[in-house]
Backbone as numpy.savetxt, mean C-alpha at the origin, in Angstrom:
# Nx Ny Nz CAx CAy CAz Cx Cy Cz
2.36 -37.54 0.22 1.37 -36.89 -0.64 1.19 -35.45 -0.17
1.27 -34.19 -1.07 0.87 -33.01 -0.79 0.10 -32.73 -0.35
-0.29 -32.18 0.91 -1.95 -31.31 1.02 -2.24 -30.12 0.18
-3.74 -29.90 0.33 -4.18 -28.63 -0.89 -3.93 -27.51 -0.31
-3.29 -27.60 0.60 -2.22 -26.32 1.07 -0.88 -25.81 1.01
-0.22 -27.29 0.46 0.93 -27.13 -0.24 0.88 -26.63 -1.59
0.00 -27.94 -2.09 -0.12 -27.18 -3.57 -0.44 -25.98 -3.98
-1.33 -25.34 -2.60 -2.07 -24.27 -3.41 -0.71 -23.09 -3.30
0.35 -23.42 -1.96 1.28 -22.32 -2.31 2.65 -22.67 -3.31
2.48 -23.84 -3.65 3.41 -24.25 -4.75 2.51 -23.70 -5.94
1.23 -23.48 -6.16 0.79 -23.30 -7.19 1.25 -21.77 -7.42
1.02 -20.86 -6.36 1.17 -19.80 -6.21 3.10 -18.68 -6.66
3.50 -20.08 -5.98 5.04 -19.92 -6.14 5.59 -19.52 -7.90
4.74 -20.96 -8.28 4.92 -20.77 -9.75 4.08 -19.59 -10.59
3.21 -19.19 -10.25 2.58 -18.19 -11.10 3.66 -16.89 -10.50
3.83 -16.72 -9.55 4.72 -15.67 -9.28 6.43 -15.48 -10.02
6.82 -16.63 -10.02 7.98 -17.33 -10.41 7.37 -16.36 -12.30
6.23 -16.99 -12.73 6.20 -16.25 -14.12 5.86 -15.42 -14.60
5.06 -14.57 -13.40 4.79 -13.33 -13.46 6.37 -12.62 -13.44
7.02 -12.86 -12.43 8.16 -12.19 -12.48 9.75 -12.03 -13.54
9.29 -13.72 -14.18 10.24 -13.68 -15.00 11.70 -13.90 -14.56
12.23 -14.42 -13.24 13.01 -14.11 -13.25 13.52 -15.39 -12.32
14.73 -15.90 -12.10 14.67 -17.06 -11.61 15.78 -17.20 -10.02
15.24 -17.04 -8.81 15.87 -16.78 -7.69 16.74 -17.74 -7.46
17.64 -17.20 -7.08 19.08 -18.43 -6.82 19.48 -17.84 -5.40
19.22 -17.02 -4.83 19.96 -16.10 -3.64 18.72 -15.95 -2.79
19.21 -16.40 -1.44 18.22 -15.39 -0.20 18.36 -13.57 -0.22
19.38 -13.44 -1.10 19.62 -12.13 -0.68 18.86 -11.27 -1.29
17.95 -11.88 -2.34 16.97 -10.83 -3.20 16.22 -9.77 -2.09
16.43 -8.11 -2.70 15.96 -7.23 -1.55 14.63 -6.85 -2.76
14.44 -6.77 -3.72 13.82 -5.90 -4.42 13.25 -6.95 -5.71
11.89 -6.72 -5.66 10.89 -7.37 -6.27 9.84 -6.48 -7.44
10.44 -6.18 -8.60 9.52 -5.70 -9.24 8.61 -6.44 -10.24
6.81 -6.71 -9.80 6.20 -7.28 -10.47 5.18 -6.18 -11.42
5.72 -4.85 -11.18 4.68 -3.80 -11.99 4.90 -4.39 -13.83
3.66 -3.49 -13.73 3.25 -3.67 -16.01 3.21 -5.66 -16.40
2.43 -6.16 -14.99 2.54 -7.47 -15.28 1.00 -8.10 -15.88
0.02 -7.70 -15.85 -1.02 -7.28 -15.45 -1.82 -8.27 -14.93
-1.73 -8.02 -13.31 -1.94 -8.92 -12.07 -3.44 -8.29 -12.02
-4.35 -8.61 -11.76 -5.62 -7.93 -11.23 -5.81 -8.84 -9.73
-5.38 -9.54 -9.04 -5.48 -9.48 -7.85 -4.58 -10.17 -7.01
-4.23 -9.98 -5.41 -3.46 -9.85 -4.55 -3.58 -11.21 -3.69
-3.72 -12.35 -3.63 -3.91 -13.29 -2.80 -3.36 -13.25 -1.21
-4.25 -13.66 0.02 -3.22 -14.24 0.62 -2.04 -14.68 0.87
-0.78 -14.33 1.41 0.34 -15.13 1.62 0.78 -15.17 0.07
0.53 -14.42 -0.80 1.04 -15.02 -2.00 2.89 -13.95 -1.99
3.22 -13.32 -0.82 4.70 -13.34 -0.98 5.43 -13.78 0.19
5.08 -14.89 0.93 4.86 -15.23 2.12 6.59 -16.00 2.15
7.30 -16.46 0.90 8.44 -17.00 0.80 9.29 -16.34 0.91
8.69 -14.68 0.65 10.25 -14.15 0.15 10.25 -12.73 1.38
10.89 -13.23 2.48 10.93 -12.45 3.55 12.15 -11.64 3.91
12.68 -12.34 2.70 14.05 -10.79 2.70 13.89 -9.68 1.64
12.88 -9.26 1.21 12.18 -8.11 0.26 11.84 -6.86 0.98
12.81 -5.99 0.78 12.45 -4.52 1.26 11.85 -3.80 0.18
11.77 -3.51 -1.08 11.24 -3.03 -2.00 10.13 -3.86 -2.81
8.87 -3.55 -3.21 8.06 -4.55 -3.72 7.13 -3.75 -4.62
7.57 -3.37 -6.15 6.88 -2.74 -7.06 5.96 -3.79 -8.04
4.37 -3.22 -7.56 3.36 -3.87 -7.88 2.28 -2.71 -9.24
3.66 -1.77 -8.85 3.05 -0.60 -10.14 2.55 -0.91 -11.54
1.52 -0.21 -11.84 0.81 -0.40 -13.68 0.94 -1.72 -14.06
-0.16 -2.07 -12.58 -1.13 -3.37 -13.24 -2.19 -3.34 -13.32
-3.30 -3.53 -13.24 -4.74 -3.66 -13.18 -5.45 -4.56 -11.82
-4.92 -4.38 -10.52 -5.14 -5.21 -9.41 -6.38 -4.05 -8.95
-7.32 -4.88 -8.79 -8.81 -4.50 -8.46 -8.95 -5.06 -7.01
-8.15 -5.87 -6.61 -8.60 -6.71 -5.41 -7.12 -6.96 -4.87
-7.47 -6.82 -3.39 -6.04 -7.11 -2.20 -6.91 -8.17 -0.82
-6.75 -9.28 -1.02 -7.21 -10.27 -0.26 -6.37 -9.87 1.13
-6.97 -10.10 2.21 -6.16 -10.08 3.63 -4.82 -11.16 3.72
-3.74 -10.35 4.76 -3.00 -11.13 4.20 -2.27 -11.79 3.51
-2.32 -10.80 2.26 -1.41 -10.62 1.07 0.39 -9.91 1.25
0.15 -9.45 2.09 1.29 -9.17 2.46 2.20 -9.61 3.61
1.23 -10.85 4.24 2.03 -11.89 5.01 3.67 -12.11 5.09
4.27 -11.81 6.09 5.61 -12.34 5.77 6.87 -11.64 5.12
6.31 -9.74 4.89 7.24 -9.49 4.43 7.82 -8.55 5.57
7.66 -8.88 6.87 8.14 -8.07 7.72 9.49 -6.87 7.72
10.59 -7.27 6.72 11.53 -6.41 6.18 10.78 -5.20 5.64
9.71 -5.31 4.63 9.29 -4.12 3.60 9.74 -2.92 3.85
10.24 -2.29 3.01 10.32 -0.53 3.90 9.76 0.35 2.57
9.66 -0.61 1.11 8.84 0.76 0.03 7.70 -0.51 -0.63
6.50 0.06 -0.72 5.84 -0.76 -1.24 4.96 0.29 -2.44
5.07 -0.34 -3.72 4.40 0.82 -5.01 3.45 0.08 -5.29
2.05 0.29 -5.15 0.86 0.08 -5.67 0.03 1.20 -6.30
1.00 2.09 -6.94 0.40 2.88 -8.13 0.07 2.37 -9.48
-0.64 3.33 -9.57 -1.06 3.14 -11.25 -2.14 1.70 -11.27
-3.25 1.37 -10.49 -3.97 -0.09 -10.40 -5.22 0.74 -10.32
-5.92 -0.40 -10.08 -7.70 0.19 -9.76 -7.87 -0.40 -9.16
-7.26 -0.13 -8.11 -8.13 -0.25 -6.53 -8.90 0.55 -5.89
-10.23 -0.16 -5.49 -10.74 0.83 -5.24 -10.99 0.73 -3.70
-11.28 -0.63 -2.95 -11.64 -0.52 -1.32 -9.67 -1.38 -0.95
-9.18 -1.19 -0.02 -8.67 -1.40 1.13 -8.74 -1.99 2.16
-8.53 -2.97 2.45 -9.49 -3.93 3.50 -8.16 -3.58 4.61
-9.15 -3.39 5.69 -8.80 -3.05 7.16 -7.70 -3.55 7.64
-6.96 -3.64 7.96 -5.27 -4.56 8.72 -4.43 -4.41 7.42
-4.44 -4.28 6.21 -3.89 -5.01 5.24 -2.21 -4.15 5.34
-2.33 -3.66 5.65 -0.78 -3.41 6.06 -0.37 -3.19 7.77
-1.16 -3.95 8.47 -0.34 -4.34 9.76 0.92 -5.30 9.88
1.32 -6.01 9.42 2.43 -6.26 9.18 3.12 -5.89 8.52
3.42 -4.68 7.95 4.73 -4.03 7.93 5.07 -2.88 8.93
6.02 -3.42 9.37 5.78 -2.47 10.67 7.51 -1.57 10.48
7.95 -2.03 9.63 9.07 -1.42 9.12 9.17 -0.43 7.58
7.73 -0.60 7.19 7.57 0.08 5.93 7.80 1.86 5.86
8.40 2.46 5.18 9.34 3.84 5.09 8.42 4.74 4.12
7.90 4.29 2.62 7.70 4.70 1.93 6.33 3.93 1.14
5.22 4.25 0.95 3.81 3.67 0.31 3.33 4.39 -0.70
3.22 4.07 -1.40 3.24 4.68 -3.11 0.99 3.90 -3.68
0.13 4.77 -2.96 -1.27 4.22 -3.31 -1.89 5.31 -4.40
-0.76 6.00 -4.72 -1.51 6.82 -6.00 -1.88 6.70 -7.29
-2.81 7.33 -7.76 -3.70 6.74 -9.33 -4.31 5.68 -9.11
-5.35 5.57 -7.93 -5.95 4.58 -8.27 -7.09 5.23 -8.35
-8.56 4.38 -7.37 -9.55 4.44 -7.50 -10.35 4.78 -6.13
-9.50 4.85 -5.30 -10.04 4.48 -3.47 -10.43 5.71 -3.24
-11.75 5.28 -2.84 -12.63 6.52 -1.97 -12.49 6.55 -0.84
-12.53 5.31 0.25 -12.48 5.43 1.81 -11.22 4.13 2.28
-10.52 5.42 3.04 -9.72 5.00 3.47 -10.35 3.90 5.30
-10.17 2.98 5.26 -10.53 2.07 6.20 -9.99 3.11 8.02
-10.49 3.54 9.36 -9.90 3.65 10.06 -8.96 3.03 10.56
-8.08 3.29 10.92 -6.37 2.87 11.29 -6.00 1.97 10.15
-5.91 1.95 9.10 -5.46 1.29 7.85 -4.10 1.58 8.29
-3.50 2.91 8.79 -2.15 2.82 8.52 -1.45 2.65 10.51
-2.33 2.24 11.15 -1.78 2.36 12.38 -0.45 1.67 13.13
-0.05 1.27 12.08 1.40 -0.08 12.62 2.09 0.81 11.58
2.29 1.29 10.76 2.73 2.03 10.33 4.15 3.36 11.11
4.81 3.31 12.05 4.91 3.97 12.74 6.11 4.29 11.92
6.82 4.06 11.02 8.52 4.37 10.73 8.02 4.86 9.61
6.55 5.33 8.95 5.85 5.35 7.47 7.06 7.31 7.26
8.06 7.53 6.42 7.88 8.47 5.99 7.40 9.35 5.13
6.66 8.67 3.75 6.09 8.95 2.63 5.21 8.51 2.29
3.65 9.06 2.44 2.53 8.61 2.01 1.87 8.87 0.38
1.53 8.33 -0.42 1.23 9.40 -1.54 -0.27 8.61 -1.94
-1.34 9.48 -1.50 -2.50 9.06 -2.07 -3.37 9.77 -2.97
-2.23 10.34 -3.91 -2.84 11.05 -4.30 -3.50 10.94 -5.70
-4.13 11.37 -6.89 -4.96 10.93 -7.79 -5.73 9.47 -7.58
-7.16 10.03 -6.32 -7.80 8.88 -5.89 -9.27 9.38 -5.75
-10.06 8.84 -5.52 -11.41 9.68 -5.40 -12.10 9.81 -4.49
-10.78 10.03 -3.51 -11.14 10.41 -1.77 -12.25 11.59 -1.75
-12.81 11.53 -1.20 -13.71 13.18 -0.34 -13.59 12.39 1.25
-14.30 13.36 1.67 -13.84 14.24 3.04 -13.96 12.61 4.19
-15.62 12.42 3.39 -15.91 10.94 4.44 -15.05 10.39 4.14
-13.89 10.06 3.32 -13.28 8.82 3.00 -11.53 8.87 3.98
-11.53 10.14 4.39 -10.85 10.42 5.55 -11.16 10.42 7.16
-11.08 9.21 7.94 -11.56 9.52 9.19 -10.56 10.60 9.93
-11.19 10.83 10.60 -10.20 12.07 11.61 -9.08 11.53 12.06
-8.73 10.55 12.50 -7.87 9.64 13.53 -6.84 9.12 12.22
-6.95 9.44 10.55 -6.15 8.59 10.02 -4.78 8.34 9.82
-4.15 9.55 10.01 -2.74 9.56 10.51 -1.85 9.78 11.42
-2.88 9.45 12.89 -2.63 10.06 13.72 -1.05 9.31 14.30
-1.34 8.12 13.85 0.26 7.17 14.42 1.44 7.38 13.60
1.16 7.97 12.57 2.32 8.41 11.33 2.72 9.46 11.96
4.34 9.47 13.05 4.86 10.25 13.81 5.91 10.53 12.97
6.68 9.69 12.05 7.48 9.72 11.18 7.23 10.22 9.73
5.80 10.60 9.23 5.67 11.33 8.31 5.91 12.60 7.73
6.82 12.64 6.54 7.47 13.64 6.35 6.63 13.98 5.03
6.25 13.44 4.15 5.84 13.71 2.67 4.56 13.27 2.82
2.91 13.68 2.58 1.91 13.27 2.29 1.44 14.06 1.01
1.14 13.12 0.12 0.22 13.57 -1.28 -0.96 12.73 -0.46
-1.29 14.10 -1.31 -3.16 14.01 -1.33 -4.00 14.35 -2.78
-2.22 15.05 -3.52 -3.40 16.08 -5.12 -4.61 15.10 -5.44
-4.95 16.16 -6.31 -6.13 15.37 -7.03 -7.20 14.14 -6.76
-7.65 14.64 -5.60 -8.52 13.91 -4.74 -9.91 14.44 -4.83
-11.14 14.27 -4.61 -12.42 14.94 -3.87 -12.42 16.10 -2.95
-11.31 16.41 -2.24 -11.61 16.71 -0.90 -12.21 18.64 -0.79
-13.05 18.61 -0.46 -13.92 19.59 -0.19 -13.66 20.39 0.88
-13.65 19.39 2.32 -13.53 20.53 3.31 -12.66 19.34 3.74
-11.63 19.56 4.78 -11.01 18.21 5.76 -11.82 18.11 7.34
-11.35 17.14 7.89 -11.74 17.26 9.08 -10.89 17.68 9.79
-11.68 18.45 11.07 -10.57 19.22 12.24 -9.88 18.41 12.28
-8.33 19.04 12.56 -6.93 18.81 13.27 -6.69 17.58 12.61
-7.12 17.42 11.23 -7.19 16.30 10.37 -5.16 15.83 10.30
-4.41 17.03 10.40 -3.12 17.03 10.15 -2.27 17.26 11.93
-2.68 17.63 12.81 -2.46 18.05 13.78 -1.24 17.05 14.41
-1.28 15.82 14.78 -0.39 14.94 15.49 0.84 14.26 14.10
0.85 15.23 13.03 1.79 15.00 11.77 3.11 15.90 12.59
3.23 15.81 13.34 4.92 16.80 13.84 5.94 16.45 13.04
6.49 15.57 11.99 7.24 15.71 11.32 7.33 15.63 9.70
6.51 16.52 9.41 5.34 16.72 8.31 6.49 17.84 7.43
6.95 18.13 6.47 8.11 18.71 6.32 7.16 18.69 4.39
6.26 18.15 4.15 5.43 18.64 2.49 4.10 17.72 2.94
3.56 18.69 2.60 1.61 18.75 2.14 1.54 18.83 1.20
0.76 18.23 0.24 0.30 18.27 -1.06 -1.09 18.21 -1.18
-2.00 19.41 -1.50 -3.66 19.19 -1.62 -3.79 19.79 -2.54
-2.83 20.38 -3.47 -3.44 20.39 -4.86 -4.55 20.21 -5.39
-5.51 20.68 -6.29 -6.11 19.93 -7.73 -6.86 19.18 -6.33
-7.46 20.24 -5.78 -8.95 19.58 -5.03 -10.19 20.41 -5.04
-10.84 20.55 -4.45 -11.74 21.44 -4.40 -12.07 22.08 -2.85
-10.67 22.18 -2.50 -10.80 22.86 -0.77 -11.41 24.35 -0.45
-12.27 24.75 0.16 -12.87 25.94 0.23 -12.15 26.22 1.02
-11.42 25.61 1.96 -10.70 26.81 3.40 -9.91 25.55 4.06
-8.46 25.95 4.42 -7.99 25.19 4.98 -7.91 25.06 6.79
């Protein structure tokens, strides 16, 4: 007999299975696009099967909510697109396990504060893009990119941001485009 822990990720399997449309026959699947599906939220472990996924487009859906742990298991990841959603909070760890992720795509949403060390496992991150979000200044702690040693591309356009905080960019040494566009910065 199943426990309600099987079922609940067999239940899960299958809604994903039809969200995606598409029917896996191969371990070798690298690339997962569930964008324009319209998912409004992120469960736990809900891609916890498919641990050979380096690409995972979750773009132009309507996901309001990212449960901890939603990204369980995809230790490969290296691009993850959660543009174009309405998200608006970020819950703390939610990308500590990708510790191989290259490229993070959190633009057009809704997020005002970025959680401290949200991106701290992050260390191979080369492309951040947070940009069209409704960050201001508090919603940047000082310390937030300080482990992104590998960051080469950060969007920020079209944000809140007013003033930044000191040396807000300082430990970015391989920082090669800034984008602060379409803000309201008085002095950099």
């Amino acid at each position: 007999m199943a426990t309600d822990q099987t079922k609940n990720v067999l239940l899960k399997t299958l809604v994903l299975f039809m969200l995606c449309q598409v029917t896996i026959q191969s371990s070798g699947l690298t690339k997962l696009d569930l964008s324009k599906r319209y998912m409004t939220r992120l469960t736990g472990g809900m891609f916890i099967q498919y641990s050979n996924i380096t690409i995972l487009d979750l773009s132009h859906n309507q996901i309001t909510e990212i449960e901890n742990g939603a990204f369980s298991g995809l230790q490969l990841l290296k691009e993850l697109n959660l543009s174009s959603n309405e998200i608006q909070v970020l819950p703390g760890g939610i990308f500590n396990d990708l510790e191989l992720l290259e490229k993070l795509d959190l633009s057009f949403n809704d997020i005002r504060v970025l959680p401290n060390g949200i991106f701290s496992n992050l260390k191979l991150l080369e492309e951040l893009d947070l940009s069209f979000n409704a960050i201001k200044v508090r919603g940047l702690p000082s310390g937030i990119f300080g482990n992104l040693k590998s960051l080469r591309v950060l969007g920020l356009l079209g944000n809140d941001l007013v003033v930044l905080p000191s040396r807000i960019f300082s430990d970015l040494k391989s920082l090669t485009m800034l984008q602060l566009q379409l803000n309201h910065l008085l002095f950099l």
